[in-house]
N, C-alpha and C positions, 0 to 999 in steps of 0.2 A: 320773637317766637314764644308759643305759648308753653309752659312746660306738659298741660297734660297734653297737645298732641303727642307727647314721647308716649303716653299710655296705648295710644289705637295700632302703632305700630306691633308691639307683641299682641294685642287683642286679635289684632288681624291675621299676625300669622298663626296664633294657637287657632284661630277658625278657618283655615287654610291646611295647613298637619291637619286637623280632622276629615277633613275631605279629600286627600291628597289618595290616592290608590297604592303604586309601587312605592315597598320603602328606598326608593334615589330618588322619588319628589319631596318625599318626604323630609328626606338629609338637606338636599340643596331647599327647598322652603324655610325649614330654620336655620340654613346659614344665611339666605339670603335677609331673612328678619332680620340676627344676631346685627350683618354689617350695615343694615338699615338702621337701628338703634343706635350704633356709634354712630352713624353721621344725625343723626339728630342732636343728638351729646355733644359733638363739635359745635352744631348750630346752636347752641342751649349755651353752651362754657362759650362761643363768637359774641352771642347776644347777650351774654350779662360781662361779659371784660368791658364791651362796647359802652353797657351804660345805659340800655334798655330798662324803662320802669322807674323807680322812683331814684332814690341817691341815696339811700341806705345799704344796710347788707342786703337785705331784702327784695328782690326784685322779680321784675315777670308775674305779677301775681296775678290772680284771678281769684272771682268770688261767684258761687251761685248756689240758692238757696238748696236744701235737699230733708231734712224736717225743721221747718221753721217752727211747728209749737215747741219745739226744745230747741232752737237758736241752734240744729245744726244745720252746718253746711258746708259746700265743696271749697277750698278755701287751698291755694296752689302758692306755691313762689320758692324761688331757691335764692341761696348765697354760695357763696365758695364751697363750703363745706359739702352743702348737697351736690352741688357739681361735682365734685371730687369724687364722693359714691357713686354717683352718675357713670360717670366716666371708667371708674373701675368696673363695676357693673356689666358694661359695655365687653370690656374685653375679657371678662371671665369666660360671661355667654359664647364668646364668641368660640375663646379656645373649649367648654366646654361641649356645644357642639360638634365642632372637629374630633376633638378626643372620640366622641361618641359615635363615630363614623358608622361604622361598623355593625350598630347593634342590631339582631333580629330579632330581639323578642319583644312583639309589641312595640316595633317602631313610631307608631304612630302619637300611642300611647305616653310613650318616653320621653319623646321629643317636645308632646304640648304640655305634661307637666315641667321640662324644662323652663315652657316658653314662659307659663303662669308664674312659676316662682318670680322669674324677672319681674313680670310685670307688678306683682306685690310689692319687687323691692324699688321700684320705681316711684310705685303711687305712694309707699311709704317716706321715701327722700323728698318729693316735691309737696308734702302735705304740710301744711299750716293748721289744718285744726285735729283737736285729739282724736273724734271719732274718724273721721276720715284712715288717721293715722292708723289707728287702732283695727281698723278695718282691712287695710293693707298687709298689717302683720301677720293676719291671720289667711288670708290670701298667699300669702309666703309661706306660712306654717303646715297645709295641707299635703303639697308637694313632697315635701321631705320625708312624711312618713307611706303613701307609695311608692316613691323611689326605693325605698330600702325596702321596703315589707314585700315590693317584687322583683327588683333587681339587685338587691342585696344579696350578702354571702354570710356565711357561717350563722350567728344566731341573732340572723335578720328579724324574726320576730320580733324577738326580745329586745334589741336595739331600738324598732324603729318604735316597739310600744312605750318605751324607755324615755326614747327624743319628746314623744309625743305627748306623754302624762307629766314631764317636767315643764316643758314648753307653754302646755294648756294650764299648770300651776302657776307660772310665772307671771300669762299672761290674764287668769285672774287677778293677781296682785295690779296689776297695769289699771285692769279695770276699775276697783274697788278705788284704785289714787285718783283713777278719771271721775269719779261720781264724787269723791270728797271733793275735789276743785271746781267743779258744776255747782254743789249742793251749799259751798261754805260762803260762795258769792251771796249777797244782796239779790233778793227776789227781782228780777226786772235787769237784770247785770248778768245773770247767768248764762254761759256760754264756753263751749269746746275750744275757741277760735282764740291760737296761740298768742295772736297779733294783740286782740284783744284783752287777753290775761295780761300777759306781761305789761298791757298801760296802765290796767286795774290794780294790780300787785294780787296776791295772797297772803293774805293775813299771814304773819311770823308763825305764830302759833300754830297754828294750820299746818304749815308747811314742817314743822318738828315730826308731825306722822305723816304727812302724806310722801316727804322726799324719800324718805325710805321704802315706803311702799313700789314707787316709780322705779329708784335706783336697781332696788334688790331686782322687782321687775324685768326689767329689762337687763338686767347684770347677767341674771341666768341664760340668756341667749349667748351674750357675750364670753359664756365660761366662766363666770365671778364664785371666787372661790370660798364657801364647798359645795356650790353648787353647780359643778362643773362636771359631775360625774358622768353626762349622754353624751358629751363629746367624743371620749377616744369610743367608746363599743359605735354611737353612731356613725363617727367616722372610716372603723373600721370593718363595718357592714356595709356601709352605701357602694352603689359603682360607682366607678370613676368620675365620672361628670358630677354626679351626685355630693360623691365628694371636696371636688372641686365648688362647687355652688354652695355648700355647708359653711367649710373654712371661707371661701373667698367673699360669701355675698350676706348669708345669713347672718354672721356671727357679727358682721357689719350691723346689721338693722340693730343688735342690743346696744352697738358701742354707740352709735347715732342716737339711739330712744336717750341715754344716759346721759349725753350732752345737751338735749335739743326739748326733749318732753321733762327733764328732772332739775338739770344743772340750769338750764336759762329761765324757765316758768319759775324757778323757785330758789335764790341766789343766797336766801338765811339758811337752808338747810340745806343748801351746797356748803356753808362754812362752817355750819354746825357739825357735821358728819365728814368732812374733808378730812378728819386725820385718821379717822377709824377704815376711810377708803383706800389710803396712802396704806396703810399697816398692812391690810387685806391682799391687798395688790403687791405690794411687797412679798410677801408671804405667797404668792399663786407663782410669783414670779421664780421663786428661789424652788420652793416644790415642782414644779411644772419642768424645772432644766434638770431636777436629780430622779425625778420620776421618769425622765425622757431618758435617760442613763442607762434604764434599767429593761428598757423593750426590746424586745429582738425581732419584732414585727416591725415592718417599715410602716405599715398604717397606723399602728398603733403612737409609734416614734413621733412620728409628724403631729399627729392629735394630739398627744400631750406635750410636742413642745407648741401648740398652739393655744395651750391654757396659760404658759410660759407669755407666749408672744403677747396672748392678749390681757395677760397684767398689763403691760406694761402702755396698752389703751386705758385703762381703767385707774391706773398711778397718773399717768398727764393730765385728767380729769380730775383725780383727785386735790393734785397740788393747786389746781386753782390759777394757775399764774396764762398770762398769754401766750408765751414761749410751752409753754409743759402744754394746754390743748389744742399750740398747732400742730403739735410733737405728735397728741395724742391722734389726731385726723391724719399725718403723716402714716402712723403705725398701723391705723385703718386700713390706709390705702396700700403699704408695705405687705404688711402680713397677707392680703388679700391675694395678692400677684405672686409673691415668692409661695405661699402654702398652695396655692392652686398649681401650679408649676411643679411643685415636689407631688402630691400627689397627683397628677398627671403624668409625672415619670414614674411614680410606682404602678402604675396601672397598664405605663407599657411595657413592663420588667413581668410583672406578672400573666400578663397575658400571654407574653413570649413560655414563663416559665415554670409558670404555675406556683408558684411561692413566691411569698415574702417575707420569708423566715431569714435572717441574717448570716444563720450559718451554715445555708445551707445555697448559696449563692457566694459570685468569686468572677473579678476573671473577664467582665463581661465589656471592659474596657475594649477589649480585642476584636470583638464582635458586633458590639453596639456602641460605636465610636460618639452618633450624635444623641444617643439618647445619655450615654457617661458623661460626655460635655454638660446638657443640660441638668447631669443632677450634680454635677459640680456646681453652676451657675444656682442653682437653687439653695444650694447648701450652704456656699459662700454668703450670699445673702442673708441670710437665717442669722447667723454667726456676724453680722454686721461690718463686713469687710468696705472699706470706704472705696466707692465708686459704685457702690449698690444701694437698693434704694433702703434695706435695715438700716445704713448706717446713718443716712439722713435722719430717720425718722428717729432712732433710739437717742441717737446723740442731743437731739433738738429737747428727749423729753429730760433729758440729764441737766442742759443747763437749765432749762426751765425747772426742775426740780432743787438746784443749787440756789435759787431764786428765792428760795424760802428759808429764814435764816434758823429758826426754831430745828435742834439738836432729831427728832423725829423724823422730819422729812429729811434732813440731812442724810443721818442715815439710812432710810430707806430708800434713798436715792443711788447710796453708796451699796447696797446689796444690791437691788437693780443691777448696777453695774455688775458687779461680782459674778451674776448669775451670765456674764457672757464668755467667759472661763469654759463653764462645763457648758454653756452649749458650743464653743468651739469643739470640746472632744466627746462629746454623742453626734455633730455629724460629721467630722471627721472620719470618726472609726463606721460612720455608718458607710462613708462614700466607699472607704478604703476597702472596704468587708466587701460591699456589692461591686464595685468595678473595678477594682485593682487588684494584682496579686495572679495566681495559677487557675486558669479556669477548671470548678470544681468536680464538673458532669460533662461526661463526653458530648449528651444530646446537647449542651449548651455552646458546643462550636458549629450547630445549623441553624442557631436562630439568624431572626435576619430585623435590620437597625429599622428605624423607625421610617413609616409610609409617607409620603406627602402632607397627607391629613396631619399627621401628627407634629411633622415637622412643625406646620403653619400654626398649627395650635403654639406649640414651644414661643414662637416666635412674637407671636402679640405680646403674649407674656411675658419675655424677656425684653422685648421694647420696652414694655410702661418700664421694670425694674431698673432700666438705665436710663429713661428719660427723666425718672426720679433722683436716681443714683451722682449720673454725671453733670445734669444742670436741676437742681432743686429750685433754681429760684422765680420759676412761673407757676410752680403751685404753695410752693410757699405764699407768695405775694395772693394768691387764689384764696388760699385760707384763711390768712389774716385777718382781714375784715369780718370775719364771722367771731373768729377768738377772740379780738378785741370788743366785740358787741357783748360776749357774753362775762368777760371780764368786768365790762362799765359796769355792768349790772350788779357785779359782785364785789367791789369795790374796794376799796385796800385792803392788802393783809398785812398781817405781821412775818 
């Protein structure tokens, strides 16, 4: 299989939503896409386990010219690791369609910058060459600030200009690393096309400014700390789905660009900068669980423990070892499914209740039996309870992190961990606050539990978290081959 046919599928269906009349064609049109894209992702993750394409990580590729006076061109192929985005991807979509059942304002509208986002984050996973890449980012990037700037709440303005003027900074920084690595090659050498770098190498020296560039880059998507600050206001302006596609898919593309455009193209000044990333990340990690402490907003809650969560992508990357960035694509794939999942159930609490104030909610266990269940399974997650897919992934970046004998990473491995303490009791007290105990408001003994839609939403979601959780070891062995490639390159540490 080829990987870009996985591109014409949502092409097809955002040009389908656009022509669609009634908003019920419009819903079943992107669900029917949504479960169209995961069965290609299975046929994508059948065809490369199988061995299709060459016998590297690399496989499925495709090449076709698209400006050839500047050596760009369409240049495709996954390994594990894109699979794995893939696949997550797949079922965000899915449940974030469902979630979004309901909506009437601008169905049509809603539904095809859903489709678009996907498909950026798709052409961005299967891309091998920079511009390509780069192009795809930015296809992801437009989506997010109408979602919010129209279906947002509170000071959606300001949010989504917020997301959008960091994002467009970041991704100058992206740019400027793309034109030093074009520009620092030998005349006649020059080229976007990753395959090709990586044989050529980049100059050492070179790569001392350009990794930074790339890192910081794409770090900002990822929440990379202090530049994390559009996370919680964009998180907690978007709707629902909105929000779900933010944490679950976007934040994904920075922690991918970090490993895949910085850490593999450029493995000197991956070691060069590896302990200033460890510290960093360290430090997002322990900030991001006592700043989560302190929210009494469930939206808010979730967003900043997902600058928490996604230290700890940005720490397995940092450490450099095999084990720490299978950890780190583990946590990609973790955080993705559990924060899509929590805010998916804050969206059906609120809907019901109009708030998602902490205390001003109670109780709702009695009433909304399966939506309490799922933010239980959400939360346990989050907090790394073993037989969920948190506790694969954080544990995986621990011993990977132990991996490295130097006093630095030790410890900062050791705070890592520390920081699962207090995010045991920020969702704790959050679950206990919102579903247990005396219901607070008398209107809140006529709500009613969650719709079919929503159920099925929960449910995709709560599959990957335990097909992660209970048997890790077919995307383990998925990823591997990708972290081992990018390790060879990087070569012993201390």
């Amino acid at each position: 299989m080829n990987p870009i046919g996985l591109l014409l599928i949502p092409l097809l269906t955002a040009l389908l939503i656009l022509l669609a009349g009634r908003p019920q064609q419009v819903r079943w049109i992107a669900l029917a896409g949504a479960v169209l894209q995961l069965g290609a992702a299975i046929l994508l993750y059948a065809a490369y386990i199988n061995g299709d394409g060459t016998g590297g990580p690399m496989r499925l590729e495709y090449r076709a010219e698209w400006y050839p006076d500047w050596n760009i061109g369409i240049h495709t192929g996954v390994d594990g690791i894109s699979i794995a985005m893939i696949l997550l991807t797949t079922l965000v979509v899915i449940a974030g369609v469902l979630v979004s059942w309901k909506m009437e304002k601008l169905p049509n509208t809603f539904f095809f910058l859903l489709t678009l986002l996907a498909l950026g984050a798709y052409g961005f996973f299967i891309s091998l060459d920079l511009f390509s890449m780069f192009f795809f980012l930015e296809i992801a990037v437009i989506p997010k600030f109408l979602l919010i700037g129209i279906w947002g709440s509170g000071r959606k303005e300001y949010s989504a200009n917020k997301l959008a003027l960091m994002l467009m900074g970041a991704s100058a920084l992206i740019l400027v690393a793309m034109m030093a690595i074009y520009f620092t090659a030998p005349v006649g050498m020059r080229t976007f096309d990753m395959i090709d770098i990586v044989s050529t190498g980049i100059p050492a020296e070179a790569q001392r400014f350009i990794f930074p560039l790339m890192f910081v880059g794409f770090g900002v998507f990822t929440a990379l700390f202090p530049f994390h600050t559009w996370v919680p206001d964009g998180h907690s302006s978007a709707p629902t789905a909105g929000s779900m596609f933010l944490a679950g898919i976007s934040m994904k593309l920075g922690g991918y660009g970090c490993l895949r455009a910085a850490t593999w193209l450029m493995p000197e000044g991956a070691r060069e900068y590896g302990t200033a990333i460890v510290v960093i990340s360290a430090v997002a990690i322990i900030y991001g669980a006592f700043a989560t402490m302190m929210q009494k907003d469930l939206k808010y809650l979730n967003a900043y423990s997902s600058v928490s969560h996604c230290g700890f992508v940005l720490l397995g990357i940092g450490l450099l070892t095999k084990t720490a960035i299978t950890g780190a694509v583990l946590q990609m794939v973790s955080h993705g499914l559990m924060t899509a999942l929590f805010f998916a159930v804050i969206g059906m609490i609120y809907e019901r209740t109009h708030t998602r104030q902490l205390d001003e909610l109670g109780g709702l266990m009695k009433v909304m039996p399966f939506v309490s269940t799922v933010m239980f399974i959400a939360g346990l997650s989050s907090l790394g309870l073993p037989g969920l897919s948190g506790f694969v992934a954080e544990m995986t970046i621990f011993v990977g992190g132990w991996e490295r004998v130097s006093p630095v990473y030790r410890v900062s491995t050791i705070l890592a961990a520390m920081s699962i303490v207090v995010t045991a009791v920020y969702v704790l007290r959050a679950i206990g606050r919102t579903v247990m105990g005396p219901i607070t408001k008398t209107e809140y003994l006529t709500l009613t539990d969650a719709g079919w839609h929503e159920r099925l939403a929960a449910i995709v979601l709560i599959a990957g978290i335990l097909a992660m959780g209970i048997a890790p070891g077919w995307i383990v062995e998925l990823i591997t081959p990708g972290a081992q490639a990018i390790t060879e390159r990087i070569g012993s540490l201390p």
